[in-house]
N, C-alpha and C positions, 0 to 999 in steps of 0.2 A: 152382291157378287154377280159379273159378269161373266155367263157359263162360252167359253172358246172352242169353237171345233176344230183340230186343225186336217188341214186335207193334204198336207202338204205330201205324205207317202202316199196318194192315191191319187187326187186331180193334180197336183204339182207335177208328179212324177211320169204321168201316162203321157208326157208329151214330150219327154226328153229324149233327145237322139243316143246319147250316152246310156248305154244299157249297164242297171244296177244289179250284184250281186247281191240273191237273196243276203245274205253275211250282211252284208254294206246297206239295207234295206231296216233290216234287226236292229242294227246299230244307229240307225237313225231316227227309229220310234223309241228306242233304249232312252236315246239324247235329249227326244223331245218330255218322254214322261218325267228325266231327273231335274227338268228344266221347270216343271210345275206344270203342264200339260194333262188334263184329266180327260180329255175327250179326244181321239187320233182315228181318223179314218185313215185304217191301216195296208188294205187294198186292194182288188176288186176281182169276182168271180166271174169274167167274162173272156169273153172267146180271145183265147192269142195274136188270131190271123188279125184280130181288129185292134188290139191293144196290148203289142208284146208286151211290154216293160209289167206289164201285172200276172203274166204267163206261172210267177212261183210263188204267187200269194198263198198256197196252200203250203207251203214250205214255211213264207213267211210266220203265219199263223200259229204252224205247229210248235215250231220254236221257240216261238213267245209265252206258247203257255208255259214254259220251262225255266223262263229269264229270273235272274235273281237282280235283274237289274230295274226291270219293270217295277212300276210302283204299283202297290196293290191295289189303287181308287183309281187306276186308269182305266177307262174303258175304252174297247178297239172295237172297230165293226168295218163293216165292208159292204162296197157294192155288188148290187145283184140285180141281175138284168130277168132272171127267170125261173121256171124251177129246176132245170137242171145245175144252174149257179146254187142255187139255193141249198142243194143236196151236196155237193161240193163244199159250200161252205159249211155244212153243218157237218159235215164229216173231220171238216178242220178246226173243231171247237169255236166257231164263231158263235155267239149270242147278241148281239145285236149285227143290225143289216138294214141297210138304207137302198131304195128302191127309185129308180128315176125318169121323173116323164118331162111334158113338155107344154107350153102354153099355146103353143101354135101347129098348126100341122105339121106344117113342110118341116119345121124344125122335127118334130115326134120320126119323121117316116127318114129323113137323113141320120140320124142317130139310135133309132133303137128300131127302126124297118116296120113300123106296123103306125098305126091313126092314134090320135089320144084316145077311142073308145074300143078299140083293139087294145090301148098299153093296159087300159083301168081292168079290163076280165086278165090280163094277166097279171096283174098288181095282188086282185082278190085270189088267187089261186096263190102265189108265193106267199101271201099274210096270213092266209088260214093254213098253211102249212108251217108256216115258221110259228105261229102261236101254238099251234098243237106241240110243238119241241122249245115251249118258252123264249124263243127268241124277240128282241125285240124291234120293231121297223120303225123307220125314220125315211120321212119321204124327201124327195130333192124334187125339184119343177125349174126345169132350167125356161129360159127366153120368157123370161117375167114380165118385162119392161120392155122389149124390143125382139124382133129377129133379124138376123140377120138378110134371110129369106123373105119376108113378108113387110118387114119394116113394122111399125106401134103396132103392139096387141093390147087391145082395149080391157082396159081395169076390170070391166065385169065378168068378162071371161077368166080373167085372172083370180076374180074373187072367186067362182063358181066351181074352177077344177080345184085349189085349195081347197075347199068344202066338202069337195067331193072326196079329196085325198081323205082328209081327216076323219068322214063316215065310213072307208072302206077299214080303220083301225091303226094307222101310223098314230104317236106319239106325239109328233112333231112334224110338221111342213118345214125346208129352207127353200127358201123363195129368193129363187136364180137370177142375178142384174148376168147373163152370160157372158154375152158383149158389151157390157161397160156404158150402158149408152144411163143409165139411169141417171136423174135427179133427185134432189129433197123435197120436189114439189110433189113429182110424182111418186117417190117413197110416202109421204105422209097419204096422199089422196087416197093410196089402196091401202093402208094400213089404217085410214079413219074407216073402213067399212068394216072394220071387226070390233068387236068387244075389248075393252083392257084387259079384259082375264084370259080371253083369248089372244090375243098380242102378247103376254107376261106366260101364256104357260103351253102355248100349241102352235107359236112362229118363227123360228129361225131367218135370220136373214143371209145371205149370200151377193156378196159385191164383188165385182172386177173393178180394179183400178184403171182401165184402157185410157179414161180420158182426163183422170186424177182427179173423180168426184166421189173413190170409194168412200173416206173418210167423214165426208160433210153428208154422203146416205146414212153411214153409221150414227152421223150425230144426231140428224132427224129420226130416226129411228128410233134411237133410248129417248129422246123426248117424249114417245108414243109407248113406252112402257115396254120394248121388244126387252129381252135380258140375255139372249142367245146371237152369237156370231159365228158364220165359217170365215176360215181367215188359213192362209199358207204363208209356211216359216219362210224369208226372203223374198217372198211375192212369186214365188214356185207356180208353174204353170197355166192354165188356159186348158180351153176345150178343143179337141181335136175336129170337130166336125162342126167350128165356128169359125172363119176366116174374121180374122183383127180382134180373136176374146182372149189374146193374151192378158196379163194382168192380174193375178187373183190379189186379193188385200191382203200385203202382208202381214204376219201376225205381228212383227215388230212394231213396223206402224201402231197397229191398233191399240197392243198393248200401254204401249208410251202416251197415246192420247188419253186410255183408260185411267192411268193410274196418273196421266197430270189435273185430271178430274177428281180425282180422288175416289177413283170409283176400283174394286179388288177383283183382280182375275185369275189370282193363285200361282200367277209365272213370274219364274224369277225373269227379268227382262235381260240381265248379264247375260245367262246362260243360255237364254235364245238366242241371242245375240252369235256366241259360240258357236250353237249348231245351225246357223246360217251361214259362217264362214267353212266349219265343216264340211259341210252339204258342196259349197260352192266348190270345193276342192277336188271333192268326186265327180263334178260334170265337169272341171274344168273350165266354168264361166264363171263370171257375177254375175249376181242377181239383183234385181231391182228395188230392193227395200230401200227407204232412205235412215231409218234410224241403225241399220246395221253398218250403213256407210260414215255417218255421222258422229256416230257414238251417242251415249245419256249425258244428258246435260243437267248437271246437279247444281 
């Protein structure tokens, strides 16, 4: 089984000009979980001035614990930039919470204002706080592969903050292609520096499609025992503080390749299919998936 994260109500979303009603937000993690979706980054505790569209996550949240619509094996978490998100969210029944840093500097100090060894003492205060209230963290490391700023950052550094992640107490690392620029040469090269049990049980991957090499990351990847993917319904959003990282791997996409492998991810593919045209209707665009344009091919 192929475990799926979808981001699509949190990184999908934080970059839409069309601003979402909490209502119309419910209704689209409602869509994704009836669709077979068990993993939904649902949406993040962070300052408004920097990323309205997420200004009523705690709305979101609340309501959800309430859905009779939700499936009971979903799990939702959200992003948290610190501990006053962190307190925010725990006020809003959130139990799991993913935390996010960076591979390179310039990247870490444009997106969350502080060095990567500034972000890690604040990483260790929101972890030992959320485990004291059983919550549980999942780290994200954006500019894995590339910055935009800096251009290649070097596998061993990549290895080393990953390591570091996973000693301060996350679960799980997803390890950020942000702007697209990856390959399967260089996906496998850092992914040979771990353990299989380590790849199978404490690495997440995360691909942008920017240059249309999401898919063939993904493939080298389960070659290498990964069993986790983040992926966005439609191909939904990009990073705000990346110029050219639009792109995220639609879930559609990946799905279709999944299960033409024969390989099971628990989503009905119909029905995502659905809440991609859905979705599309409330921003008023298309979205970039090809198997939602396409149709299933039986």
């Amino acid at each position: 089984m192929i475990s799926i994260v979808e981001v699509g109500p949190r990184d999908g979303l934080q970059n839409e000009k069309v601003f979402l009603s909490y209502q119309t937000k419910v209704a689209f993690i409602e869509k994704l979980s009836l669709a077979g979706v068990r993993r939904i980054e649902a949406g993040a505790f962070v300052s408004p001035k920097w990323v309205p569209q997420m200004a009523d996550s705690k709305k979101v949240f609340k309501t959800l614990q309430h859905s009779q619509k939700l499936r009971k094996k979903t799990q939702l978490s959200a992003l948290v930039p610190n501990l006053q998100g962190l307190e925010v969210a725990l006020e809003s029944g959130v139990n799991e919470i993913a935390i996010f840093g960076a591979c390179s500097e310039t990247f870490s100090q444009k997106n969350i204002n502080c060095s990567i060894k500034e972000s890690f003492k604040r990483f260790q205060e929101v972890i030992q706080l959320a485990k004291k209230n059983s919550v549980k963290v999942r780290g994200y490391l954006s500019t894995s592969f590339g910055c935009p700023y800096e251009g290649k950052v070097s596998l061993s550094r990549v290895e080393k903050i990953i390591r570091k992640m996973l000693e301060l107490g996350v679960y799980e690392v997803s390890v950020g292609d942000t702007i697209g620029v990856a390959t399967p040469k260089q996906v496998r090269n850092l992914l040979n520096r771990f353990e299989v049990s380590e790849r199978q049980k404490k690495l997440a991957m995360h691909f942008h499609d920017t240059r249309g090499t999401g898919l063939a990351n993904v493939l080298a990847s389960l070659d290498l025992d990964i069993k986790t993917f983040d992926s966005s319904v439609g191909g939904l959003g990009g990073c705000p503080y990346a110029k050219g990282a639009s792109g995220n791997l639609p879930t559609e996409d990946l799905v279709y390749m999944l299960h033409g492998m024969g390989l099971k991810s628990g989503i009905d593919l119909e029905k995502l299919i659905h809440v991609t045209h859905w979705i599309e209707k409330k921003l008023s665009h298309t979205l970039p998936a090809h198997v939602s344009k396409a149709g299933i091919f039986t």
